[in-house]
Steps between C-alpha positions, in 0.01 A plus 500: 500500500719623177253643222551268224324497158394262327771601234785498777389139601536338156848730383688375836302134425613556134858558639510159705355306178846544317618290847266259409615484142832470591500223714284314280685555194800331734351251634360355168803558310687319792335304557452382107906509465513248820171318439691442114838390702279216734302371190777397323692366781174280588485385100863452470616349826486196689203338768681680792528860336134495333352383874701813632339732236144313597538574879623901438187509292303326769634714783468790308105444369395339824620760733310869567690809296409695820743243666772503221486856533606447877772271483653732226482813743567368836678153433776644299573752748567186802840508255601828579419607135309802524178480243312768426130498390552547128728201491348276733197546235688467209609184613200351640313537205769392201472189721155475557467539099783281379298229635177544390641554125722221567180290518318683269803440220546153592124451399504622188862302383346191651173544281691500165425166379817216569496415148665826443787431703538175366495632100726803633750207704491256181677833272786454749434883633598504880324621810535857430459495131185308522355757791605798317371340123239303577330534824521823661354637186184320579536577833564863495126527308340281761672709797455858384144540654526362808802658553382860448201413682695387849644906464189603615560277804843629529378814469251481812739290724721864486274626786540243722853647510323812657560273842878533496483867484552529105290776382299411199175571403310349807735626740498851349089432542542433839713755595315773312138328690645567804600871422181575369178252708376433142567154514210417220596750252896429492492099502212559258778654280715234579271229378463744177859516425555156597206429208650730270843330505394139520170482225664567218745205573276307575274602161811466332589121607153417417499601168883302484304183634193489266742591128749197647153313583412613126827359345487167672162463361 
C-alpha cells in the first residue's frame, strides 16, 4: 500500500480538478455557442426545422449522459475515426448542454409577453432587429440565473466522463483509492472539492434569481 498523506491525496486531487474545470468550461461554452445556433434556427425557421430542433432536444434530455458518453467513445470509433477520451467527452457534453440551454433559452424568449413582438413588428424592425432590440434584452435578464445555475450540473456530469477513461477529478479519486485502501478519506475529498467548485455557483445564481425576482417586482 503507497504511504499517502492526507496532503498528497488532495495536491494530485487538486491536479485532476483543473481536468474538471476544463471540460466544463468547454462544454458550457459549447455548448452555449451551439445551444445559441439551435434557438434561433427553432425561432426563425419553418414547422419542419423547429420539430427537428424539438426532437435533438428531446433525444438529448430524455436519454442518460452515461449513455451519450458511450456512443461518443465507442460509436464514433465503428467509423474508423479513432476518438480519444478527452474528445469523446468534449463532445458528449457540448451536446448534452446545447440542449438543455436550448430549452432553457427558448423558455425565457417565449415568456416575454407577445405584445412586445407585436409593438416591435408594427415599427417595421425585422426578425433580427426585433430579437436583438427588443426581446433578447428581456430575455437575457430572465435567462442569466438559470443559466449559471445548470453549470453546476455541467459541472458534476464531468465525472461521469471518469467511465471512458478521462481522468478528472473522480477518476483521479479512484485511481488514487485504489493506490492507497483509503477509500473514505479520498472520495471524502472528492465530495469536498466537488462542493468547493460547485456552491459558490450555485450561491451565486441564487442571488442572480432573487435581484431579477426583485426587479420584476
Amino acid at each position: 500500500m503507497a504511504d499517502f498523506s492526507l496532503w498528497d491525496i488532495l495536491r494530485n486531487l487538486l491536479l485532476a480538478l483543473r481536468w474538471t474545470v476544463v471540460l466544463s468550461l468547454i462544454a458550457f461554452i459549447g455548448g452555449g455557442i451551439v445551444g445559441a445556433l439551435l434557438l434561433f434556427l427553432r425561432l426563425r425557421s419553418g414547422k419542419a426545422i423547429g420539430r427537428a430542433v424539438g426532437l435533438y432536444v428531446q433525444l438529448f434530455q430524455g436519454t442518460p449522459l452515461l449513455m451519450q458518453l458511450f456512443l461518443a467513445y465507442f460509436g464514433i470509433a465503428l467509423f474508423g475515426v479513432d476518438v480519444s477520451a478527452w474528445t469523446a467527452a468534449s463532445v458528449a457534453l457540448t451536446l448534452y448542454t446545447s440542449a438543455f440551454l436550448t430549452e432553457i433559452w427558448r423558455g425565457c424568449v417565449t415568456s416575454i409577453p407577445k405584445g412586445q413582438w407585436e409593438a416591435s413588428g408594427s415599427l417595421a424592425l425585422s426578425f433580427g432587429e426585433q430579437l436583438r432590440h427588443v426581446i433578447l434584452p428581456q430575455a437575457v435578464k430572465i435567462a442569466i440565473a438559470p443559466t449559471v445555475g445548470f453549470l453546476v450540473q455541467v459541472i458534476k456530469g464531468t465525472a461521469l466522463a471518469s467511465v471512458i477513461g478521462f481522468v478528472e477529478l473522480t477518476k483521479a479519486g479512484s485511481m488514487i483509492s485504489n493506490a492507497t485502501f483509503k477509500p473514505f478519506v479520498v472520495f471524502s475529498c472528492v465530495a469536498l472539492l466537488y462542493f468547493v467548485l460547485c456552491f459558490p455557483v450555485s450561491l451565486y445564481a441564487k442571488n442572480l434569481e432573487r435581484k431579477s425576482h426583485g426587479r420584476r417586482a
